[in-house]
N, C-alpha and C positions, 0 to 999 in steps of 0.2 A: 412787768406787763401782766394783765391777767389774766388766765387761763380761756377763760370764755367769757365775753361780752352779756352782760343778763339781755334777756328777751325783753323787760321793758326797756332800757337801756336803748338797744340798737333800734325798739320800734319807734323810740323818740327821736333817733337817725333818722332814721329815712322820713318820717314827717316834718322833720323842720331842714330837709336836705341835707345835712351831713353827711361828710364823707364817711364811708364804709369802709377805708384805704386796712392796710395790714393792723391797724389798730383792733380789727375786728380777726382774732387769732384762731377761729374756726377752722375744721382742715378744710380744705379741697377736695369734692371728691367726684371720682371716673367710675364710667361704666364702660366695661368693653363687652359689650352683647354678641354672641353666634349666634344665626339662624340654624334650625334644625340642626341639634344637635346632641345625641348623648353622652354622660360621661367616659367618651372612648379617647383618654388621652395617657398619655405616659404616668404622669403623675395618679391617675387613678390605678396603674397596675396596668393598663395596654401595651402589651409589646410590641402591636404592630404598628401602634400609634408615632410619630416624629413628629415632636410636640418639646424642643430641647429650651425653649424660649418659656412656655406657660410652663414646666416643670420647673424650672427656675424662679419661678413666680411663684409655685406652691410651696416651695420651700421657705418664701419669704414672706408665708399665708397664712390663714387658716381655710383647711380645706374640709366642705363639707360632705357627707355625701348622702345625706337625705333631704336631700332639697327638692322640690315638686310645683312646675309647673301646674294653673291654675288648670286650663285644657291640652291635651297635645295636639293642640292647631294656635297660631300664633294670633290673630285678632281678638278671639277672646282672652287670649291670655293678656295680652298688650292692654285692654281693659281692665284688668285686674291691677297691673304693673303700674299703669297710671294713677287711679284712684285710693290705690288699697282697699278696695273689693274687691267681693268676692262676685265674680260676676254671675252665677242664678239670680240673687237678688237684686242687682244692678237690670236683669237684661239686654245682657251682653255677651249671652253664652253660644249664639249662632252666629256663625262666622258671616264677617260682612253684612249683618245685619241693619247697624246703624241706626238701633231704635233711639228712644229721650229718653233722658236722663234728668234728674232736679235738678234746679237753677245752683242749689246750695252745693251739688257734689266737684268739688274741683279739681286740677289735674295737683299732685303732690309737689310738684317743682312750680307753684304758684305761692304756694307756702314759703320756700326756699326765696322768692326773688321779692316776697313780700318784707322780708326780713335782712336784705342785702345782697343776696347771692347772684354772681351773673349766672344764669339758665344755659345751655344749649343743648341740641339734638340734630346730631348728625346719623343720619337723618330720618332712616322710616320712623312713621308715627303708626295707622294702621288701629288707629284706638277704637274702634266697632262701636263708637255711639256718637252722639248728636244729642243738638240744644234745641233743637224745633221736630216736627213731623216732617220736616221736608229733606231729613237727613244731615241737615249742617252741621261740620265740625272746625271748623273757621277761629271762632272765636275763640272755644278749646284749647285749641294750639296757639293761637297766640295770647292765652292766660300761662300756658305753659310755658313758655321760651320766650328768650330776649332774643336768638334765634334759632330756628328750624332750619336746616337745608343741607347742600351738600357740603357748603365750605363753610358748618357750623362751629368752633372751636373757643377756646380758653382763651388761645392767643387773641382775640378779635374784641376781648372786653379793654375799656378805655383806662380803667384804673386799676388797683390792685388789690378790689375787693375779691370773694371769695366768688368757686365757682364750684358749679355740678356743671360733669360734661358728659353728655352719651356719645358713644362709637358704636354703631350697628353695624356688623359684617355678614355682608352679604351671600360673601361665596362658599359658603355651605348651606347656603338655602336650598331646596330639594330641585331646582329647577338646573344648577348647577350640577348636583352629587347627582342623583339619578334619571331625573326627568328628560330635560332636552336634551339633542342629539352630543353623539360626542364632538361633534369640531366646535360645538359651543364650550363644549366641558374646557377644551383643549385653548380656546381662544381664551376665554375668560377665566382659567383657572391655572390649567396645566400648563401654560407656557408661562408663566411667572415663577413656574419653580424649578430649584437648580435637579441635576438627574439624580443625586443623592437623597432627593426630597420624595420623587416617586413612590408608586410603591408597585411591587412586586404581584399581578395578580393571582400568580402560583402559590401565593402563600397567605392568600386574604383568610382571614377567622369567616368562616362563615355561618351564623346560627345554623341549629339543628336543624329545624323546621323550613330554613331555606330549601330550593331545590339545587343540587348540589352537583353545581354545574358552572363552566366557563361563565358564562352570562352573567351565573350569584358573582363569583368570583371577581372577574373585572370594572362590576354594579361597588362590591366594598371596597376593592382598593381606588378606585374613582372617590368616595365617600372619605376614605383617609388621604388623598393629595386633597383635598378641600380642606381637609383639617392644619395638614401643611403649610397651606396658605394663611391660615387664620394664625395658625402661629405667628408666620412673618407679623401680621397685622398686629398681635398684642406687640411686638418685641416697637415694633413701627411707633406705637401709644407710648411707651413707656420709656425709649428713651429721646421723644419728647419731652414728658418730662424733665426727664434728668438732662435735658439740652437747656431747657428755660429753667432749670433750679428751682424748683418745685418739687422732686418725689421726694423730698422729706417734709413737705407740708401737703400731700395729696393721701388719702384711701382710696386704693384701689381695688372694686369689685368687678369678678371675669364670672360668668354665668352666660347659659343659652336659652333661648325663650319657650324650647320644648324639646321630645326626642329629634332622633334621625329622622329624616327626609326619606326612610325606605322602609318597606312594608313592617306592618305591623308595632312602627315606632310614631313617624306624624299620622296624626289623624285617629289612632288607636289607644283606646283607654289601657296599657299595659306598662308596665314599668318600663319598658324600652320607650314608648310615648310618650311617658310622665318624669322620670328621675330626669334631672340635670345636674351639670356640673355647676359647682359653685366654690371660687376662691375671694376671700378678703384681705386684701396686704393693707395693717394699718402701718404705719411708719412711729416709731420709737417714742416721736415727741407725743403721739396720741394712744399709748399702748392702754393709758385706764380706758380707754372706751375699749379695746380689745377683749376676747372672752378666751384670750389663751395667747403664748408665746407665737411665734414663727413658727412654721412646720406643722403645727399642731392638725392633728385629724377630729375635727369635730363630730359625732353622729348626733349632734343636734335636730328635731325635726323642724324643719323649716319650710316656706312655703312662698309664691309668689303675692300673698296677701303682705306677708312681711318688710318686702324691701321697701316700698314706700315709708312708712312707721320707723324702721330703720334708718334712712337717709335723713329722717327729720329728727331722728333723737342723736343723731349724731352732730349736727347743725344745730344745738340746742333747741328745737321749736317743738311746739308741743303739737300734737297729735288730735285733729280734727276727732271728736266720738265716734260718726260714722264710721271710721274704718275698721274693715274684721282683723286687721294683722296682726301682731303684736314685734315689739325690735328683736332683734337677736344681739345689737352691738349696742355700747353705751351704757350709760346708768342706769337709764330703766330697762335691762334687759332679763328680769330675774323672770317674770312670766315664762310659761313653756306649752306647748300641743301636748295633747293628748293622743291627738288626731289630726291628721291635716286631709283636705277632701277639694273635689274639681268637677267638672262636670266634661264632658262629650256631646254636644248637642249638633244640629246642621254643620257640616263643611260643604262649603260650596251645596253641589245640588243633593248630596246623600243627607239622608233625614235620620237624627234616632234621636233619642233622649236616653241620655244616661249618665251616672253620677257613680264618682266613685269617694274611695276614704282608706286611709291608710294609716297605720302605726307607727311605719316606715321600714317594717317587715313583711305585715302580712296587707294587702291590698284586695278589698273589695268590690268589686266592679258591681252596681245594681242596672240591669239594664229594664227599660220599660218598654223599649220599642223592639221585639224579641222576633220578626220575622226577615230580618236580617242577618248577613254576616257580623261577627265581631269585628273583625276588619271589613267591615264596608268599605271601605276608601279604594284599598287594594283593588277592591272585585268590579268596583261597578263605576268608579268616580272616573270622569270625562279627563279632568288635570292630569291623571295618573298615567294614563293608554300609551303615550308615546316613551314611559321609559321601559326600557328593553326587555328589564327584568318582572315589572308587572305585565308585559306581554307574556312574558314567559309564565307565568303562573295562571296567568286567565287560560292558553291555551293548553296548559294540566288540568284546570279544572273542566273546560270544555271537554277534555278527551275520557273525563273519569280516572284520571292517574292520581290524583292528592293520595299523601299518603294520610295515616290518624292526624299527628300533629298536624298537617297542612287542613285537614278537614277543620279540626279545632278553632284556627283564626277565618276560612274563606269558602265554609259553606254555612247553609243559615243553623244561628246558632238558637236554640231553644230557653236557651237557660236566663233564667230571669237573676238569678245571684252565679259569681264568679267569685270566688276566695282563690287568691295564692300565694304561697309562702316564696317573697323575692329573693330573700338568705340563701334557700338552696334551687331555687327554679327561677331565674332574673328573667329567660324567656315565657314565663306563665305558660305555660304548656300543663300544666296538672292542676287540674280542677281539683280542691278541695272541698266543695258547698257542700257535698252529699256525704263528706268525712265525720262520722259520729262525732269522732272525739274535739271536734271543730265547731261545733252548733253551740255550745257558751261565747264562743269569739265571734260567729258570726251575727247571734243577737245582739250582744252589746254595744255591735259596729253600726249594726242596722238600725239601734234604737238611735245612736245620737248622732245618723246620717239623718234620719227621719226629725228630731229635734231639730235640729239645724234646718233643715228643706223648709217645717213650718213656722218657725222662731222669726226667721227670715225672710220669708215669704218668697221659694225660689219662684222665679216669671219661667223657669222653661218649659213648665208642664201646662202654660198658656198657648193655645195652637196660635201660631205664627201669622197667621192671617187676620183672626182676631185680635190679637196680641196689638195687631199695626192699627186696628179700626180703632180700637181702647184708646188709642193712647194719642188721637189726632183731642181729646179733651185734656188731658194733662199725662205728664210721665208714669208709665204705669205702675215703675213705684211706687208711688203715691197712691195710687188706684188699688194696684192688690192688698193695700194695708184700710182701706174702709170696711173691710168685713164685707162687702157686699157683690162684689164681679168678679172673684175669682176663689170660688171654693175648692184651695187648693186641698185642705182635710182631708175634703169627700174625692177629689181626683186619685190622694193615695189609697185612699181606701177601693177605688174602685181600680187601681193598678194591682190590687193582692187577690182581687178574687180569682177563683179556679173553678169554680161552676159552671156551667154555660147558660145556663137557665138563670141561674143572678144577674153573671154580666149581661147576658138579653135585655133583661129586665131593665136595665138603666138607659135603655133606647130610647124610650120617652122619658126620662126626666124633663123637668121643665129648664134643665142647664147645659147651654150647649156644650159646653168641654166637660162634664159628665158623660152628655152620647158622645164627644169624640173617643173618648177615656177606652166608653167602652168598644165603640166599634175597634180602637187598637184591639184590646182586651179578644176580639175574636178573629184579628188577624192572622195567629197558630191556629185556627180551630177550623178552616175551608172547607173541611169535611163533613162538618155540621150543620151549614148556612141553609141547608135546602127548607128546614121548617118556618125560620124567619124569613126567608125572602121579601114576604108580602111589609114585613116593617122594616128593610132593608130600603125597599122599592120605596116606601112611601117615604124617608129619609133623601131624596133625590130635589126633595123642594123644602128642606130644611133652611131656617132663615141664615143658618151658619153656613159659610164657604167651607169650611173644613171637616164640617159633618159631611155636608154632599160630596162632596170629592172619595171621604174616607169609605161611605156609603157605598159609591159607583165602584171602588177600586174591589170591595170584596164583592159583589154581584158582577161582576167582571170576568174574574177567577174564579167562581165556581162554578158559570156558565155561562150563554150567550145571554147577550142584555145589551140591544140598542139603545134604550133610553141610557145607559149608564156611562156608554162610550158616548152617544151626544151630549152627554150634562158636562164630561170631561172636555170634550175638544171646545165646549160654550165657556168653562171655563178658562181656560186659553187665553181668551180676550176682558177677563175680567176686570176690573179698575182696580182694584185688589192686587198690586203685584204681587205680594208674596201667593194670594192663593192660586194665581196663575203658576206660579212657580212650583206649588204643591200637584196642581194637575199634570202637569207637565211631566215631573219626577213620575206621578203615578201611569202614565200613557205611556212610560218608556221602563216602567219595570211590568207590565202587561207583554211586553214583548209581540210576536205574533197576533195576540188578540188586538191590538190598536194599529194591525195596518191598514183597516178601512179607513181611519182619521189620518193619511198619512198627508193628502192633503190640505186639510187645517193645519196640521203641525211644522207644514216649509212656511205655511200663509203667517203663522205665530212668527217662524223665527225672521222672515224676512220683517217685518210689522214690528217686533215688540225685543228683539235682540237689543243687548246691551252697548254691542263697540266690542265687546271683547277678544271673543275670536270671529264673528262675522260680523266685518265693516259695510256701509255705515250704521253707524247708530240707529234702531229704527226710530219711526216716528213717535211710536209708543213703545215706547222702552219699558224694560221689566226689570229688576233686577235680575243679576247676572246667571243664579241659578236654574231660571226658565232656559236661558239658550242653553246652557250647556246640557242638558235634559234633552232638548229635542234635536240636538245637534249629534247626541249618544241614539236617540228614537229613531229618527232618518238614517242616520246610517246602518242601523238594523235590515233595515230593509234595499235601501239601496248597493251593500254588499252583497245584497244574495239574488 
């Protein structure tokens, strides 16, 4: 028989209907995906981890451990995982976005079923883009899979062609481990595992920079029984397998689709946010596509651009140009990083832009959007409030208790570069940017974070509002590469300045994300705003939604201004939902100054609420962003 079926070959299968049956000696191959999750298992070295199932899998692996999530928030990254983009240049770096995408980008397991393979995905998809302006991703998924759902499986294909099979687990999703109350924890996690499986909250690892208390303490060991569970669930995939005789014709890949679900890992550009776990078990008969024995510890750098490019060199099919990955397993797998790099853009309703890049040592965080927390997510996001232990840290921070470290991730951070060495500081607590003997490694990072940002043309440094108007004429892909609507250059250029009197200056350019650029550009500077006022004021009837909003928000805060609070609450009701969404975020980080709009802002969420957490739906719905903003606004005030 022979080894692999050629690509012309099998594509003249499936055109004249051929069977695809075991003739076609390709392996089979599984994905067992965690939600939120960092490398905290046995097999990496966790002691507190019971993980006796996936450690028995690494042993029959190769395990990597520089592998890195595209974002650490899961919809952008799922864009990335799909496609093999990198999602800046896709835009698809803001969670639940849903922008278009070209007609020509297709999901990677369209490739696999074009060439025989039965498809499935059980079951989140969660891919943050669409075929039209009106957000559809329909057709997407079913370009993807033969099927989608919950009872999607291997077992359910007619013949005995080959398969790809996803398994997404759930229950270490953040909603699980830290968020929702514990009798959810307990219903849907803890009561499926035996008392052996528990875990001890006396004796949880708990980061430094945690507060170091009961609360942290029962928040991680909650974190490791989810992980518990996830064990059962690979052991559950696998001897499936070995039930239907197949794990010697299957590759099986265990990886998570970003960090932990608890502070300072989802949602946060730090290696707790970014590193994941990643094991490969080929089986014997496929070991040449392997790039080591069993067992083997690979520090290969790897990325979520990769698996896609990956799974198709291993299925012998060739690799669309578009995609940024390159394979790590198979023939062509001799290419290598230099660098692997992500972005941090929108979660839910917290706004920043920022991009990071890594060695797979030293990790560069470049942030643009600087009058924020580093951990945003922690401090101020609506999703996070009900788990116990970001209660507990909002109400340290309220009372002025953080200690340095805790200041470091969750009061606002100034710093526009973040370097740190993960080798000896995995929690990034020690800024390195201002380390002399560090500034060769930080240029070098910089230049070909900044090559890359313009080569590619990233869409996140497109304000969001615009971004949406752009692109109701074609995908803006497509649009930021005519040289003409989006000078991204001159955005970077105008994200480096440190004058005040320069970045002013670019208040009238004649390009409206130029003056967005810069009005961020003087978001750290409030104390300065009082000489521009009157070009500030006159930015309020800008043709851009996102100037006027960014406009209102610092005439705001640096002193009383009617017109600035009215242009905010008029925005509100915009047709523009994202920039409704952007006003909203801004009338609820004003705090106190916006409880003359408190009014508008129940009239917004009754009106324009998504379904999400206040039913029903309104009439004019916003994305989901807007309510959760004013739903964190309102209660501002109505607590007190």
């Amino acid at each position: 028989m022979l080894r692999f079926m050629t690509k012309n070959f099998l594509l003249i299968a499936v055109i004249f209907g051929a069977s695809a049956a075991r003739a076609d000696d390709r392996p089979n191959i599984v994905w067992i995906v965690a939600e939120d999750m960092s490398p905290d298992l046995g097999c990496y070295g966790d002691k507190y981890a019971a993980t006796p199932h996936i450690d028995a899998l690494a042993k029959r692996s190769v395990r990597y451990t520089r592998f890195f999530a595209e974002s650490p928030m899961c919809s952008p990254s799922r864009s990335t995982i799909i496609t093999g983009m990198h999602n800046g240049p896709l835009g698809t770096s803001r969670m639940r976005s849903y922008h278009r995408i070209p007609e020509w980008v297709r999901p990677f397991s369209a490739y696999l079923r074009d060439t025989g393979y039965y498809c499935t995905n059980n079951k989140k998809t969660d891919y943050n883009l669409a075929r039209n302006a009106e957000g559809d991703v329909s057709e997407f998924v079913r370009a993807a899979w033969d099927d989608s759902s919950q009872a999607a499986h291997w077992r359910n294909r007619t013949d005995e062609k080959p398969f790809f099979s996803i398994f997404n687990f759930m229950g270490t999703h953040q909603s699980r481990t830290s968020r929702n109350d514990w009798d959810y924890f307990v219903d849907e996690v803890q009561s499926t595992l035996t008392s052996e499986q528990i875990h001890n909250p006396a004796d949880a690892p708990l980061p430094p920079h945690y507060p170091q208390s009961d609360t942290a303490r029962r928040t991680v060991a909650r974190y490791y029984d989810c992980i518990s569970a996830l064990d059962d669930f690979v052991a559950k995939i696998i001897h499936q397998l070995r039930e239907d005789g197949l794990a010697d014709e299957t590759i099986i890949f265990f990886y998570s689709d970003h960090g932990a679900g608890l502070p300072t890992g989802k949602a946060c550009a730090s290696d707790y946010g970014l590193r994941c776990p990643l094991l490969v078990h080929v089986p014997e008969q496929f070991q040449e596509l392997a790039p080591a024995r069993h067992g083997t510890v690979s520090d290969r750098l790897t990325c979520f651009a990769d698996l896609a490019p990956t799974v198709l060199e291993l299925a012998d099919v060739d690799s669309p140009v578009y995609m940024h990955g390159i394979p790590f397993l198979g023939r062509g797998a001799s290419k290598k990083h230099r660098y692997v790099l992500g972005t941090r853009d929108r979660m839910d309703e917290t706004r920043e832009v920022t991009r990071w890049i890594s060695d797979g040592r030293y990790l560069l965080i470049r942030r643009y959007a600087r009058d924020v927390p580093y951990d945003q997510q922690t401090m101020s996001a609506l999703y996070n409030v009900e788990g116990e232990l970001v209660q507990e840290i909002r109400e340290n921070a309220d009372e002025g208790i953080l200690n340095p470290q805790q200041q470091h991730y969750w009061e606002t951070n100034r710093s526009s570069r973040l370097l740190f060495d993960t080798q000896s500081d995995k929690w990034c607590l020690n800024d390195l940017a201002n380390d002399p003997a560090q500034q060769g490694r930080i240029k070098e990072m910089d230049v070909a974070l900044k090559h890359f940002l313009i080569s590619e043309r990233d869409l996140g440094f497109w304000p969001e509002a615009e971004l949406a108007e752009a692109e109701l004429a074609a995908p803006a892909y497509e649009l930021a590469r005519d040289g003409k609507g989006y000078p991204l250059e001159r955005i970077l250029e105008v994200t480096e300045l440190t004058s005040f009197e320069e970045i002013a200056n670019h208040l009238s350019d004649p390009d409206p994300a130029i003056r967005y650029w810069a009005l961020k550009g003087l978001a750290t500077r409030r104390d300065e705003l009082a000489e521009i006022r009157p070009a500030l004021t006159s930015l309020l009837d800008d043709e851009a939604a996102s100037v006027r909003i960014e406009a209102a928000s610092l005439l705001c805060t640096d002193a009383e201004h009617d017109d600035a609070l009215d242009l905010l609450a008029k925005e509100l009701n915009s047709e523009n939902g994202w920039a409704a969404c952007h006003a909203a975020r801004t009338l609820e980080r004003l705090g106190e100054k916006a409880r003359p709009k408190l009014p508008e802002m129940k009239a917004a969420l009754k009106n324009r609420t998504s379904g999400f957490f206040v039913q029903p739906k309104g009439p004019r719905a916003a994305p989901y962003p807007l309510e959760f903003s004013l739903i964190s606004a309102i209660g501002q005030f109505e607590s007190n």
